[in-house]
C-alpha positions in Angstrom: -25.8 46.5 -62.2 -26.8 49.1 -59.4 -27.4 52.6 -60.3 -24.6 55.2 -58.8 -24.3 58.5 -58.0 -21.4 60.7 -58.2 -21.8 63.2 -55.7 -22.4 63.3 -52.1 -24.1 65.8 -50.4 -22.6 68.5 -48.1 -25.3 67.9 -45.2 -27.5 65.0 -45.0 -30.9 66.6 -44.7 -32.0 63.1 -44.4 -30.8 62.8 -41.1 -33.4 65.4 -39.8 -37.2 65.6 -39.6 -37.3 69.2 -41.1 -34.2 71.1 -43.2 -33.2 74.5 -42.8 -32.2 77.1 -45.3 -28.6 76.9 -44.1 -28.6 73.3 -43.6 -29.7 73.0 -47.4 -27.1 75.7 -48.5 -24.5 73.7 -46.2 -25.5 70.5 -48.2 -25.1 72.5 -51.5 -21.9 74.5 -50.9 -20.0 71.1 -49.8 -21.4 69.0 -52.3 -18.5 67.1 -53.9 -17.7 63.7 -56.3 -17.5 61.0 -54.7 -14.1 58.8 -53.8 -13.9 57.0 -57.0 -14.4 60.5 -59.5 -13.3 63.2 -60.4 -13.4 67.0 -62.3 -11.5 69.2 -64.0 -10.1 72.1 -62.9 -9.4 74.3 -65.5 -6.5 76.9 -64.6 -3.5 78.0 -65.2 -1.8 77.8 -61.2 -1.0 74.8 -59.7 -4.2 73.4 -58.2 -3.4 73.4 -53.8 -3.8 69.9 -53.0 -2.7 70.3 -49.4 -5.7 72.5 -48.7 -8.0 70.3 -51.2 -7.0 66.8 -50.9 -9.6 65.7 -53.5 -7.9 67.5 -56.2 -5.6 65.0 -56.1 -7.5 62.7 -58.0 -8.9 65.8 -60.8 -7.0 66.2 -64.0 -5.7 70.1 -64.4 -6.7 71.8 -68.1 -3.8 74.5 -68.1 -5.2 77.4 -70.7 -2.7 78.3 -73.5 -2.9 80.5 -76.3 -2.5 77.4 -79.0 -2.8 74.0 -77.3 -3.9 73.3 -73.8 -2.0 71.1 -71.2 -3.2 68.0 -69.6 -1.8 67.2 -66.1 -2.3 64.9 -63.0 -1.2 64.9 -59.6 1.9 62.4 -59.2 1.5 61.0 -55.5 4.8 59.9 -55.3 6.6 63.2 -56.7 3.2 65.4 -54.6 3.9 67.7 -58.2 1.7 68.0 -61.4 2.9 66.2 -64.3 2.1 66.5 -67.8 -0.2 63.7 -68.8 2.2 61.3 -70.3 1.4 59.1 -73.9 2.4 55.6 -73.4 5.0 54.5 -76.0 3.3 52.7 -79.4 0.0 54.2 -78.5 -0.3 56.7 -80.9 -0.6 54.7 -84.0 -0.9 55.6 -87.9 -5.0 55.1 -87.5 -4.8 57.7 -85.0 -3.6 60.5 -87.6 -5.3 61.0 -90.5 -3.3 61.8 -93.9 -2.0 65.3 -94.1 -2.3 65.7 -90.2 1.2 66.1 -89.0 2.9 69.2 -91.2 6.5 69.6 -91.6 7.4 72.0 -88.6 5.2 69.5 -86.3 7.3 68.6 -83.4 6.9 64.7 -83.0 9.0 63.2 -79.1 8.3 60.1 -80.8 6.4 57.3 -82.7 5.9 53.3 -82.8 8.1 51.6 -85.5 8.1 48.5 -86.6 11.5 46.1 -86.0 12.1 46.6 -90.0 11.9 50.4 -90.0 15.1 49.8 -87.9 17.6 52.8 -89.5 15.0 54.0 -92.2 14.7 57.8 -93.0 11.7 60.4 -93.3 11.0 60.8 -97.1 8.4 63.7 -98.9 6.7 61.5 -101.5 7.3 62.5 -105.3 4.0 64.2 -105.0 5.2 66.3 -102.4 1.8 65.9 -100.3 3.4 63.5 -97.1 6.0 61.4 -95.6 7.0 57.9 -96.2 9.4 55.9 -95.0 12.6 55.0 -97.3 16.0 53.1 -96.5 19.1 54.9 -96.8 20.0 52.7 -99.0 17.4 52.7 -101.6 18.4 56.8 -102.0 22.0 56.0 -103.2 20.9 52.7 -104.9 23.4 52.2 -108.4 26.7 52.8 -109.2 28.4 56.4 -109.1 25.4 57.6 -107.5 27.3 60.2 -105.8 30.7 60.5 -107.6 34.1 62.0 -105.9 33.4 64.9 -108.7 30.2 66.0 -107.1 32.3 66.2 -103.8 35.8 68.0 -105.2 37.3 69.6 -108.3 40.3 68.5 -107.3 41.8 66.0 -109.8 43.3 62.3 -108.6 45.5 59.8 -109.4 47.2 56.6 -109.3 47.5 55.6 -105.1 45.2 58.8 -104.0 42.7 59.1 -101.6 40.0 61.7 -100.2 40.7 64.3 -97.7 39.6 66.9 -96.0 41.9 70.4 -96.8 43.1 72.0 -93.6 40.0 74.1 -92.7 37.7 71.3 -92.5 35.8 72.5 -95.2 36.1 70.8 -98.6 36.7 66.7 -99.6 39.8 66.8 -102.6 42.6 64.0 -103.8 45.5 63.6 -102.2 48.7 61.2 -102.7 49.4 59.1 -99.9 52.6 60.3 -97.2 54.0 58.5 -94.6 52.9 61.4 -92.3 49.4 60.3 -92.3 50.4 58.0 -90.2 51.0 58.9 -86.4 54.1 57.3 -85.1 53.0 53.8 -83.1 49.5 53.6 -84.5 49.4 50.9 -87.1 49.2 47.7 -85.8 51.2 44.7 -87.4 48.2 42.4 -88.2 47.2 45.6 -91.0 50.6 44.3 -92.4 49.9 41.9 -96.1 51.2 39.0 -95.2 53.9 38.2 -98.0 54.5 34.8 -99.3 58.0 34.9 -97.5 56.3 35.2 -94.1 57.1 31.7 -91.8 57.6 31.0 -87.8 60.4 33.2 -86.0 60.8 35.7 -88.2 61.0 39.7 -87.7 59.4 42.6 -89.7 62.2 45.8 -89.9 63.1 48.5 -91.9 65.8 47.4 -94.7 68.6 49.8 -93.2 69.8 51.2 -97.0 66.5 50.9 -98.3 64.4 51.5 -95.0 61.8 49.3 -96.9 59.7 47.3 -94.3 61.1 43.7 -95.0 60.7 40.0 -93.6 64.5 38.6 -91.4 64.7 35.4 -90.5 65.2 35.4 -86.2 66.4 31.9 -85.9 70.4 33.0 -84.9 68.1 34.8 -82.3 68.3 38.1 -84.0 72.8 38.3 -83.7 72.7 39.7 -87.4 70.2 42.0 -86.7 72.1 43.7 -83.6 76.2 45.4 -83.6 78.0 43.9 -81.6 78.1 45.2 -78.1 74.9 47.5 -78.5 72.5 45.2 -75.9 72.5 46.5 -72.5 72.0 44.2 -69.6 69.6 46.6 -68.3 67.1 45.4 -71.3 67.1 42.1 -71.0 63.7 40.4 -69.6 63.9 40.5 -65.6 60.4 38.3 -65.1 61.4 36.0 -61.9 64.3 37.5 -61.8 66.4 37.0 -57.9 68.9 39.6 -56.3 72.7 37.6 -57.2 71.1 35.5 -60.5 73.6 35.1 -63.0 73.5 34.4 -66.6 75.2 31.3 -67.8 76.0 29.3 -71.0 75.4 25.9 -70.3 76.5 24.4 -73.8 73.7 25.1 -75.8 72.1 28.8 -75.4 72.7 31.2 -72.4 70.0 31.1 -69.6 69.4 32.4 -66.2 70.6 30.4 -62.8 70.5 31.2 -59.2 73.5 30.4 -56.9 72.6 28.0 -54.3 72.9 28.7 -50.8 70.5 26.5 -49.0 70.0 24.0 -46.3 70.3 20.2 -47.8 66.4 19.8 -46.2 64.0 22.5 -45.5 64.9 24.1 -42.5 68.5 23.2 -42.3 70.7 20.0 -41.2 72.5 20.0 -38.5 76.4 18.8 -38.1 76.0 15.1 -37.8 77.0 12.9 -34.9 80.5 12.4 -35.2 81.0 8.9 -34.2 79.3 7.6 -36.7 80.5 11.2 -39.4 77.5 10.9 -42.7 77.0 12.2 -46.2 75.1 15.4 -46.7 73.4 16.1 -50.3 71.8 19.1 -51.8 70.7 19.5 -55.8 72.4 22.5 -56.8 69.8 22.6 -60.0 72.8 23.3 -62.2 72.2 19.9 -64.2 73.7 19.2 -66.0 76.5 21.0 -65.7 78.7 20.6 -62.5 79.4 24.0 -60.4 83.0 25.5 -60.5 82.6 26.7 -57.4 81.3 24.8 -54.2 81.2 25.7 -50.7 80.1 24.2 -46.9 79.3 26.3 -44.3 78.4 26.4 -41.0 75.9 28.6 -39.4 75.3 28.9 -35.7 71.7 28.6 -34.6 72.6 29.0 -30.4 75.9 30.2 -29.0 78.3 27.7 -29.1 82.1 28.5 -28.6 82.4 32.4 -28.7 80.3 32.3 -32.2 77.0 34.3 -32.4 73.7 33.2 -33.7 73.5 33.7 -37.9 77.4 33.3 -37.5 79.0 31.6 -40.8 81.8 29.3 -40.5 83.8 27.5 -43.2 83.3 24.1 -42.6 86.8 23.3 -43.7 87.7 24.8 -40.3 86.2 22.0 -38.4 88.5 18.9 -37.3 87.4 15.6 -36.2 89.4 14.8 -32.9 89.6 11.2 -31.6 90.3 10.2 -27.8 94.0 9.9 -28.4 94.0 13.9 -29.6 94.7 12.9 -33.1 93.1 16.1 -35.3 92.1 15.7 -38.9 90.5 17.2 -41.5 86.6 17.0 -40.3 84.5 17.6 -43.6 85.2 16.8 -47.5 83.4 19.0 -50.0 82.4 17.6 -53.8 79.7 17.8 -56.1 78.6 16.0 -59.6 76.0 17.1 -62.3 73.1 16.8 -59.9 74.1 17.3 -56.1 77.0 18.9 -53.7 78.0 17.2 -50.7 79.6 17.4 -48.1 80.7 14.1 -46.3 81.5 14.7 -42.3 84.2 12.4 -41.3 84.8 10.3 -38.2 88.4 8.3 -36.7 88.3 5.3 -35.4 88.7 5.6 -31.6 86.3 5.3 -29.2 85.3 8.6 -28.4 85.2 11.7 -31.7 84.4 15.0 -32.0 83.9 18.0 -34.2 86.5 20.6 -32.9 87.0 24.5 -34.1 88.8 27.1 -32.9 86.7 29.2 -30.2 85.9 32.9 -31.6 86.8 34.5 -27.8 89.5 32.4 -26.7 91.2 31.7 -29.5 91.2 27.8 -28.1 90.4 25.1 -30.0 87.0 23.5 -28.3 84.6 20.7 -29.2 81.5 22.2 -30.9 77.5 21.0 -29.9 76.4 19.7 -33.6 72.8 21.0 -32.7 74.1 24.7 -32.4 74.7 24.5 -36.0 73.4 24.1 -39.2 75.2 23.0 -42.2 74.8 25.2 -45.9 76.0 24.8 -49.3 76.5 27.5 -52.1 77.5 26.6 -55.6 78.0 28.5 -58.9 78.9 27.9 -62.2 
């Protein structure tokens, strides 16, 4: 390996045939370590690395009365930090036995994975620390006994508690108003042999004993009569005008239909030919008790305003010799309403109404309307 130097020289008197005094005190004066070393500046103020940019590689020695401080210059922070001790470096080799007293202040040591929740121990000698488990200082039975913790005497169903200051552990019989109201959950309920599917945990109402009730008349025994209000019941998908229904079996939610028979609505049909209109009413199986055709008009036609509801019953099928009938018949089953448009034999039929300005009664345009059902139960 070459051989290094670690200063360079204020003034290069080599670079003159003949030195003077001041270039020799010039070369002395600025004499300084070279790029890759260092010094150390012992003193207490902050070295001035913007004047001195080499002190940014020194290592300050701040003097104390007790133990002196190591620092370096942080170049991201530009500020002198204490010289840090990587963690697990300081190791039981580096301290020798008796080293580190009882008011030593320690930020911190390597442990091994099993010293993992171990405690600081003087040894029976009383010369040094060792590393014990918790457990190992309570090992046995009635190590610490609820005597050494209270005078107060127990008994059958007590437990330990601190008095009201805070300040002393003593027996005390268990009271309901341990409990805060709505903080026991039911699964820290003992599951009794009577326990099966659907039934209810209450309060025995002479006893108020917390008992096991069978739900499966869906709770009627459980409830006076009348004491339910609507305004409890579940209202999860519920619809503004649902209505609650028995349909043979239990009560249950159903919607009143009023709909078009096909998305977007079905217009009157041609009346030469007249033609069944269908729509499930989703009552199934039970058939409505009340059922209802309307029309509504979708572009003025005879007096009658868009979003205009007729009652289909008011329409007449008119053949060419002016005979007037009855125009639509309205029926329904388990599954569907209908409503079956009628037509007369003659050779030329329409759908007639009476007109909403002049009271006449005119032939209607079937596209300016759309026929709608409503059912209920």
């Amino acid at each position: 390996m070459a051989l290094e130097f670690d200063f360079l020289e204020g003034f290069d008197i080599a670079s003159v045939a003949s030195s003077s005094q001041d270039q020799v005190m010039q070369s002395l004066r600025q004499m300084g370590p070279k790029s890759n070393r260092g010094f150390i500046i012992y003193q207490a103020t902050t070295p001035d690395v913007a004047s001195n940019a080499r002190f940014a590689r020194y290592i300050q020695l701040v003097p104390t009365a007790t133990t002196p401080t190591l620092k370096v210059y942080n170049l991201t922070t530009l500020t002198w930090d204490t010289l840090p001790v990587a963690a697990g470096s300081v190791i039981a080799a580096s301290i020798g036995d008796g080293e580190v007293t009882y008011n030593t202040k320690i930020g911190g040591f390597a442990a091994a994975a099993a010293d993992a929740f171990k405690l600081l121990q003087v040894n029976a000698a009383g010369t040094r620390l060792q590393v014990v488990s918790f457990a190992s200082l309570i090992a046995g039975s009635a190590v610490i006994p609820l005597s050494a913790l209270t005078t107060v005497g127990g008994g059958p169903h007590y437990f330990s508690k601190w008095n009201a200051a805070g300040t002393l552990l003593g027996y005390e019989a268990f009271d309901s108003s341990f409990i805060g109201a709505n903080t026991m959950a039911l699964t820290k309920l003992v599951n009794g042999s009577g326990l099966q599917l659907s039934f209810i945990v209450r309060a025995n109402p002479t006893t108020g004993v917390i008992e096991l009730v069978s739900n499966s008349d869906k709770v009627s025994t459980l409830l006076a009569a009348r004491s339910v209000r609507l305004s409890t019941l579940d209202d999860t998908a519920a619809a503004v005008g649902d209505r609650i229904v028995f349909v043979g079996a239990d009560w249950t939610k159903h919607t009143p239909l009023y709909a078009a028979p096909t998305v977007g609505g079905t217009t009157i049909p041609d009346p030469t030919t007249g033609a069944l209109l269908s729509r499930s009413h989703g009552f199934n199986p039970t058939i409505p008790k009340t059922i209802k055709c309307y029309l509504v008009c979708t572009t003025i036609d005879r007096g009658y305003a868009v979003g205009d509801v007729v009652d289909a019953n008011n329409l007449m099928t008119v053949g060419s010799g002016g005979e007037a009938r009855a125009g639509v018949a309205v029926h329904a089953d388990a599954t569907n309403i209908y409503a079956a448009f009628g037509s007369q034999g003659a050779a030329v039929r329409t759908y007639k109404i009476v007109d909403k300005a002049t009271f006449a009664v005119d032939t209607v345009t079937p596209a300016s309307w759309n026929v709608m059902f409503y059912a209920t139960l």
